[in-house]
C-alpha positions in Angstrom: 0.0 0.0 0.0 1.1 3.7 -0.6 2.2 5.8 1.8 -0.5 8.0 2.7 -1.8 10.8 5.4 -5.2 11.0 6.0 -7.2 13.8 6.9 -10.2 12.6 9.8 -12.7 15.1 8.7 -14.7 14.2 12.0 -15.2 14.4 16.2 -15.5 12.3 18.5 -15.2 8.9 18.7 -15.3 7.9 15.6 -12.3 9.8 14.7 -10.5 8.3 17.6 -10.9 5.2 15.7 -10.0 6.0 12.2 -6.7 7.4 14.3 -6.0 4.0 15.4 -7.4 2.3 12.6 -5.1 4.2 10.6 -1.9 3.6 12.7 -2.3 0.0 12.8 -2.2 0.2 8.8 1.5 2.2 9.0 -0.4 5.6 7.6 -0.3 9.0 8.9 -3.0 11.1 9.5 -4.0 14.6 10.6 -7.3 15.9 12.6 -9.6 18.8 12.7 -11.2 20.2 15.8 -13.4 23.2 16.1 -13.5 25.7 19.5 -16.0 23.8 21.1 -13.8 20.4 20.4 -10.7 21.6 22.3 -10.9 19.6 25.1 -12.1 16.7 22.9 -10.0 13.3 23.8 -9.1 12.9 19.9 -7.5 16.2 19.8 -4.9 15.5 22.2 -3.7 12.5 20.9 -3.1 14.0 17.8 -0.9 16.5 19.4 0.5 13.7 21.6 0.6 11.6 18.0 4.5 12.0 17.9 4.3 12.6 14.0 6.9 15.1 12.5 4.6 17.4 11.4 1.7 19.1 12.5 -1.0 16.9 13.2 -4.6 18.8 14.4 -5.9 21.7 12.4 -8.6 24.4 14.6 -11.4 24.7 12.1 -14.3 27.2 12.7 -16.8 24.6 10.8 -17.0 20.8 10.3 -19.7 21.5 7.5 -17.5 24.0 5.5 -15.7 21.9 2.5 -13.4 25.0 1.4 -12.0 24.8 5.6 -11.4 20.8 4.9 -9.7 21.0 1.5 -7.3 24.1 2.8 -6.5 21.6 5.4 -5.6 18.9 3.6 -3.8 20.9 1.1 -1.5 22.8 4.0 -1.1 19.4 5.7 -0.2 17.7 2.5 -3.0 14.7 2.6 -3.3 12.1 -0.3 -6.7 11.2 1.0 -10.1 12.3 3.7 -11.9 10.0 6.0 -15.4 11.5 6.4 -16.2 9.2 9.0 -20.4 9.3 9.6 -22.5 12.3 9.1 -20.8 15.9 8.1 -19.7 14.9 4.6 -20.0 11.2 4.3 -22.7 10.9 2.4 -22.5 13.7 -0.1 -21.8 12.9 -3.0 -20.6 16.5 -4.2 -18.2 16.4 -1.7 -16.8 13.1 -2.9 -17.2 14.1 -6.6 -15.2 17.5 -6.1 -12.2 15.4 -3.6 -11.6 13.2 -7.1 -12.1 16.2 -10.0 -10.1 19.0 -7.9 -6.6 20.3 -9.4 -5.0 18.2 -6.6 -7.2 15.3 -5.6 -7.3 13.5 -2.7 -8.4 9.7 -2.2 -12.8 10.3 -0.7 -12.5 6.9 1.4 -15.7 5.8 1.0 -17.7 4.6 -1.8 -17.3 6.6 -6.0 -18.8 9.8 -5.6 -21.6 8.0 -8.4 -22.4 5.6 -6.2 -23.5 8.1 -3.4 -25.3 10.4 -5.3 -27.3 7.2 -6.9 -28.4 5.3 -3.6 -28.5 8.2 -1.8 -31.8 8.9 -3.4 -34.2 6.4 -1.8 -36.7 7.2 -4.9 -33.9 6.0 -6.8 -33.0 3.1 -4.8 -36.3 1.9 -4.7 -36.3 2.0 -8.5 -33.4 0.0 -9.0 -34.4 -2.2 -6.0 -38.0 -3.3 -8.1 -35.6 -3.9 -11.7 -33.7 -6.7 -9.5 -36.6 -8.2 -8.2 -35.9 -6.7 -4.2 -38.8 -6.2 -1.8 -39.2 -2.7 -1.2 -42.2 -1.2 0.9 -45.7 -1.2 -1.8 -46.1 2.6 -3.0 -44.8 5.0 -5.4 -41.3 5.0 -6.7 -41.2 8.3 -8.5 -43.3 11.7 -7.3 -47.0 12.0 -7.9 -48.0 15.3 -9.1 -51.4 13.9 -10.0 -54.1 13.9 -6.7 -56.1 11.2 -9.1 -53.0 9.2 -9.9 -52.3 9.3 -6.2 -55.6 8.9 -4.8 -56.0 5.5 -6.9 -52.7 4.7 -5.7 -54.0 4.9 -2.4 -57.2 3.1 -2.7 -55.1 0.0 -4.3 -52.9 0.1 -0.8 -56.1 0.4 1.3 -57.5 -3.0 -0.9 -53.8 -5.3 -0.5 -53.6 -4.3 3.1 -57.2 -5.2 3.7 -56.2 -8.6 1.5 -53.3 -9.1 3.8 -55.7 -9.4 6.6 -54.1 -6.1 8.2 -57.6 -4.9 10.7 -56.3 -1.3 10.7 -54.7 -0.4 7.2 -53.2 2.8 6.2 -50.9 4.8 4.3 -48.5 7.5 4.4 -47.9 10.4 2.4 -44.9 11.8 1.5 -43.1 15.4 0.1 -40.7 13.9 -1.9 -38.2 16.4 -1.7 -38.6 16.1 2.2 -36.2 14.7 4.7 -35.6 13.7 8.4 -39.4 13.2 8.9 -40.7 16.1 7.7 -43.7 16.6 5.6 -45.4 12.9 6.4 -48.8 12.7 7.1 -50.4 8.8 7.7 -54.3 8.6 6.1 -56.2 5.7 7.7 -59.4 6.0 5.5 -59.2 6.9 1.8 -62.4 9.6 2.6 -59.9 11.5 4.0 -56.9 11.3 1.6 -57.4 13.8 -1.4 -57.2 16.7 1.9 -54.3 15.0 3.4 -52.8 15.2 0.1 -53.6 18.6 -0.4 -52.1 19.6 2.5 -48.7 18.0 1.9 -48.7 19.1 -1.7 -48.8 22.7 -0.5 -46.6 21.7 2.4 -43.9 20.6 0.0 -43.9 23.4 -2.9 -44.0 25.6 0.3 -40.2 24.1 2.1 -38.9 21.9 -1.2 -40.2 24.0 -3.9 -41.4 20.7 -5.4 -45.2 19.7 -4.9 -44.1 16.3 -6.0 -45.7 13.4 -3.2 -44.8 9.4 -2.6 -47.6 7.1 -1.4 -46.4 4.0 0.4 -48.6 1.6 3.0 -47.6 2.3 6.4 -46.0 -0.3 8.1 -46.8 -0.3 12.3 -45.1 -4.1 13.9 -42.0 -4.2 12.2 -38.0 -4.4 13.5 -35.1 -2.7 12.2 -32.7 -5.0 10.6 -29.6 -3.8 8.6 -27.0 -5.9 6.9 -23.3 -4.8 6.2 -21.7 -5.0 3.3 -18.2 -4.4 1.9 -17.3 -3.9 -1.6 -13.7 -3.3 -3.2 -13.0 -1.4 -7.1 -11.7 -4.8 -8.1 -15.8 -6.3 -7.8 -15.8 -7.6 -4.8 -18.6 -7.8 -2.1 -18.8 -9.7 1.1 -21.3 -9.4 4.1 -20.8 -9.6 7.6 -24.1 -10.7 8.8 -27.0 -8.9 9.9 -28.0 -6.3 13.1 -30.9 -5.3 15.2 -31.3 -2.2 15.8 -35.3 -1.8 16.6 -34.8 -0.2 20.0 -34.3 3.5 19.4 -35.4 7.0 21.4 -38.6 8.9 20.2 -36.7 10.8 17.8 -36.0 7.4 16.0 -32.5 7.6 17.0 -30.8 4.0 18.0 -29.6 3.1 21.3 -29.3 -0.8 21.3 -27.9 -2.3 18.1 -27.1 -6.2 18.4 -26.1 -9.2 16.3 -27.2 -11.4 14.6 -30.4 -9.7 13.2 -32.9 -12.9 14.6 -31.9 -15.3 16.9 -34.2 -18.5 16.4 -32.3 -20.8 18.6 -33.0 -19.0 21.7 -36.0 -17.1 21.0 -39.4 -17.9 19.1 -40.4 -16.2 15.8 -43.6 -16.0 14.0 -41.5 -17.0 11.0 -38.4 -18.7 9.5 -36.0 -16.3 10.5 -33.3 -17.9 9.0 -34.8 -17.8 6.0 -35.6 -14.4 6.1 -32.1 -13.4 7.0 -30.3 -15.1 4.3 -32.9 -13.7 1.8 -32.0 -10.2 3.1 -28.4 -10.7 2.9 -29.3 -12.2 -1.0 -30.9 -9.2 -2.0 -28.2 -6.8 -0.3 -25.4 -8.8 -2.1 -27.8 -8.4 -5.4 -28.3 -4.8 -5.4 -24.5 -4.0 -4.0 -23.0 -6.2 -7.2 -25.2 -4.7 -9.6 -24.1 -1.3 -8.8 -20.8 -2.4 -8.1 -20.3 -1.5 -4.5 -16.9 -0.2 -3.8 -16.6 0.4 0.1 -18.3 -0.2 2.9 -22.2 0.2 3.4 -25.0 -0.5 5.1 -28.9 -2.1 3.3 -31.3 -1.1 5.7 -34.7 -3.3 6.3 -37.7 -3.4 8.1 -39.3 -7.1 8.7 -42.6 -7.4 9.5 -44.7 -9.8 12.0 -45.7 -12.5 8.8 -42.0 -12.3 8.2 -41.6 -10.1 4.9 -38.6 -8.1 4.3 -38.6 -4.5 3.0 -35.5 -2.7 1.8 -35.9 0.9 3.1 -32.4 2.1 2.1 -28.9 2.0 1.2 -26.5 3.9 3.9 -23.1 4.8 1.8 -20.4 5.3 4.9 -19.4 3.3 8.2 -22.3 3.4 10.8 -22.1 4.0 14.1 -22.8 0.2 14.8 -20.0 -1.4 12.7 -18.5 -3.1 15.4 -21.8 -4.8 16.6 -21.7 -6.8 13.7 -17.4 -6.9 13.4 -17.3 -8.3 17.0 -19.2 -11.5 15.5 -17.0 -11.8 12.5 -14.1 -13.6 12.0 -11.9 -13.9 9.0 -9.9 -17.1 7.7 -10.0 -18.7 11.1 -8.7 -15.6 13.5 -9.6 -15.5 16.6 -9.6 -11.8 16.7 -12.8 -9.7 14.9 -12.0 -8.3 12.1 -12.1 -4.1 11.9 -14.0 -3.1 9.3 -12.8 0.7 9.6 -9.3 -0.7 9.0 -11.1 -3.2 6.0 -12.6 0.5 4.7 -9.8 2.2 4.8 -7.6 -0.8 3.0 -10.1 -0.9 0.1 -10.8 3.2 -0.2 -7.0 2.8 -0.7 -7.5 0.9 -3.6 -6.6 -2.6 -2.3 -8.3 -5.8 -2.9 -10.8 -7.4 -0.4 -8.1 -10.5 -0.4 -10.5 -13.0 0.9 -14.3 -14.4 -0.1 -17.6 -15.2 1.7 -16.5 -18.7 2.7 -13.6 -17.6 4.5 -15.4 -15.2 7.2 -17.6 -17.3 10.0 -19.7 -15.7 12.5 -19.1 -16.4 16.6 -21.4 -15.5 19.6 -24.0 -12.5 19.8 -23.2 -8.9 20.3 -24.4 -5.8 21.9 -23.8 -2.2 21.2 -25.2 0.4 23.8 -25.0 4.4 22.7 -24.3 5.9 26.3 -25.7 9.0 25.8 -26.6 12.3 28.1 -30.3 12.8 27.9 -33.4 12.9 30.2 -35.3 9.6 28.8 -38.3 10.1 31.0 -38.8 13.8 29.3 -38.7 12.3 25.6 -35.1 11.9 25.3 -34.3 15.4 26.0 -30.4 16.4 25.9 -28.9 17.0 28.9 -25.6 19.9 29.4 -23.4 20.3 31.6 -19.9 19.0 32.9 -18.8 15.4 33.4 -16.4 15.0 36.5 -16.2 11.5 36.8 -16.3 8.6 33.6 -15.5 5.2 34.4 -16.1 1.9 33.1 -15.0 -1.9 33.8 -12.1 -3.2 32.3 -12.9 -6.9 30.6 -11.9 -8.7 28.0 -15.2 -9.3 26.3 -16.2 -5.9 25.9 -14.9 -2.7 24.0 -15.2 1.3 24.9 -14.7 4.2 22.5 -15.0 7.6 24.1 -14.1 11.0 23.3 -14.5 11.7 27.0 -11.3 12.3 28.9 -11.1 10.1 31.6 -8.6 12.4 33.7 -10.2 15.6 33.8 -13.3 17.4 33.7 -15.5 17.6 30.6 -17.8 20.3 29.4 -20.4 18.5 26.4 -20.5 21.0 24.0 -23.9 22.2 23.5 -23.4 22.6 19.3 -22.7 18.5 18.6 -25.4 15.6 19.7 -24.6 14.6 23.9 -23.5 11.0 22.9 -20.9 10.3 25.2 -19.5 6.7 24.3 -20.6 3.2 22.9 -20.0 0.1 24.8 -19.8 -3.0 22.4 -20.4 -6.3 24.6 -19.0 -9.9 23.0 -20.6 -13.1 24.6 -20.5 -16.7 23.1 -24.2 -16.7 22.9 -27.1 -14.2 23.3 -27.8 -15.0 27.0 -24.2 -14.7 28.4 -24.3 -10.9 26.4 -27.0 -9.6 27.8 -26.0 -10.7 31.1 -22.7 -9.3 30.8 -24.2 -5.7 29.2 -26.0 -6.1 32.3 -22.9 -6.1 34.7 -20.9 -3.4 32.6 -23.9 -1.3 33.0 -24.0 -1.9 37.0 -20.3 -1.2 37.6 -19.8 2.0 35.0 -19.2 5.0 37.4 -20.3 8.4 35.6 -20.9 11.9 37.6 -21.3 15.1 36.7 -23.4 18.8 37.4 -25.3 21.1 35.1 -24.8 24.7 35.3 -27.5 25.0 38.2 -25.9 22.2 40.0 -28.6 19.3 39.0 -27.1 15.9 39.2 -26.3 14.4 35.7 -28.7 12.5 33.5 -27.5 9.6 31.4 -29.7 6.9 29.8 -27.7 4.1 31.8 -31.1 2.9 33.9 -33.2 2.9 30.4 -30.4 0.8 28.8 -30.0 -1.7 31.4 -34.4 -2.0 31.8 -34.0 -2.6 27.4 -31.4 -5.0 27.3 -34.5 -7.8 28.3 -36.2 -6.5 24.7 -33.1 -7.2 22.5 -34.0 -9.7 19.6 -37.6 -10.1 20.8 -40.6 -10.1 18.2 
């Protein structure tokens, strides 16, 4: 592999593991940090890295592109990590990293491939041509209320055929995004106003009066499946997740895998089956449009068993490690790192092994430790953290941007998660139980500016653990 430096165009924890990712593969890298990231653990080990050369860049703006690419021109990087969220998913960011006058390696999947699956209208197309299950409903906007009002009437009749008592369906703006402009219609009496309403809604915010009608699906789980794919046309899996138990605000806080687990829990379907056919389609779709990093195929399953692909997720996850810490490669004993794996094939190197050489071992669990008020709707909470501790084992991994030695004030401009806590046991039992004892013996104290105790989703963690791979 070429000697390279790598920008970490990210915070937190995440970047602390692209930095040691990144040394274990014999690179170099450099950080950014903005004012509010200071005290942030992953910019003092960049200035503690020992490289000769400056190694963490103040930045006013994690969002700005022209602050990142003055960066890692003055710095002298051959490539950019994006890590999750900011820039990892945007395609123009990718597209402008490769066509620049001095371009730099986007580690993360061709700047076409982001901009085609990032459109879930698009996805869904291409999903239908290869013969994947995607949720029934439009795949292109409806600017027609009698195009979409039939639409809706033939959802109402195949739920009703499906023996669903209560059916309904949602519509969409199009052009929307992050649940905004989605209304659910449970009688089609009331659709056309519904419809109405989210037409104007959408050419008011969007500037596009376009609409997607899709049934709405109510008893479902959240599976995903992860995938990695290399330039040379290569794609292997790594097995499936669970992440069903999120906040109000739809944002995950238990992740475990396997996605199913029939041998110790009872399903009102093959769920074998239905995880292999997931995993089929995923590998289908990521060959066809040859996949060329790591990525995520989100699903919903329903209660009869039927998979849905919702979407494609073009960048490392959060949860990667919940389903590395199952996966094992040509007989290691060690899980394989798929950061270190994206890195290796952003960089332009092979995969170097198939799907019969990785086996799966034991069930994980990955807990988001986060600083919110779960009884008040998952509210953030501020303040300072004075005291962080965890237990030390061997079956269970911690990445933190907290600093462990001194006091912490959680910036108030970035989301209050605090840490994830990935749990390894040989079987689904033995991890809960032992996500149960980290949970007991972690030690974490700290006031708010009026001196309130601190609030940290610990006690709504350990009460969820129970729920984990349950129908």
């Amino acid at each position: 592999m070429k000697k390279h430096r790598i920008l970490i165009a990210n915070r937190g924890e995440i970047a602390i593991r692209i930095m040691r990712a990144i040394r274990e593969l014999g690179l170099e890298y450099v950080v950014v940090y903005t004012r509010e990231d200071e005290n942030s653990l992953h910019v003092a080990m960049a200035m503690d890295s020992g490289f000769p050369y400056k190694a963490a860049y103040r930045i006013s703006n994690y969002k700005d592109p022209n602050e990142i690419f003055s960066v890692a021109d003055e710095a002298e990087c051959t490539a950019i990590h994006p890590g999750y969220g900011f820039f990892s998913e945007n395609f123009r960011f990718a597209r402008r990293a490769a066509l620049r006058s001095r371009p730099v390696v986007f580690i993360g999947p061709r700047w076409e491939v982001i901009r085609d699956l990032g459109s879930k209208i698009n996805t869904k197309r291409l999903a239908k041509q290869l013969g994947v299950p995607v949720i029934p409903g439009s795949d292109a906007p409806i600017y027609s209320e009698m195009e979409a009002e039939a639409l809706a009437d033939e959802l109402f009749y195949l739920q009703r055929e499906q023996g669903i008592q209560h059916p309904s369906v949602l519509v969409k703006a199009s052009a929307g995004g992050g649940g905004m402009g989605i209304e659910e219609v449970n009688h089609l009496d009331a659709f056309r106003r519904v419809y109405r309403r989210i037409q104007n809604y959408a050419k008011r915010q969007f500037g596009d009066e376009g609409v997607l009608i899709e049934q709405c699906l109510t008893d479902y789980q959240h599976l995903e499946v992860q995938l990695l794919g290399s330039s040379h046309g290569e794609v292997v899996h790594f097995s499936t997740r669970n992440c069903t138990i999120q906040s109000t605000g739809r944002q995950k806080r238990l992740e475990v895998a396997p996605g199913f687990d029939p041998e110790h829990f009872e399903y009102p379907f093959d769920a074998g089956a239905v995880l292999d056919k997931m995993v089929e389609y995923s590998v289908r779709l990521a060959s066809h449009v040859g996949y060329d990093n790591v990525g995520t195929w989100e699903w919903v399953v329903t209660r009869d068993g039927r998979p849905y692909l919702l979407e494609v997720n073009t960048r490392i996850q959060v949860e990667n490690e919940v389903s590395a810490c199952i996966s094992r490669v040509a007989g290691s004993s060690e899980p394989i790192n798929l950061i270190k794996e994206q890195i290796r094939v952003g960089l332009g190197d092979k995969i170097g092994y198939s799907q019969k050489d990785i086996s799966f071992e034991g069930t994980s669990i990955e807990m988001r430790i986060v600083a919110e008020d779960t009884r008040r709707g998952f509210v953030p909470w501020c303040g300072t953290i004075t005291r962080f501790e965890f237990p030390d084992t061997p079956w269970a991994r911690l990445y933190t941007h907290v600093p462990g030695n001194r006091p912490y004030k959680i910036p108030t401009e970035y989301d209050p998660n605090l840490a994830l806590a990935i749990i390894w046991g040989k079987d689904t039992p033995e991890a809960k139980e032992r996500a149960r004892e980290f949970l007991m013996k972690a030690n974490i104290e700290g006031r708010d500016a009026q001196g309130g105790e601190i609030l940290i989703n610990l006690d709504y963690l350990y009460e969820r653990i129970e729920d984990v791979l349950r129908f």
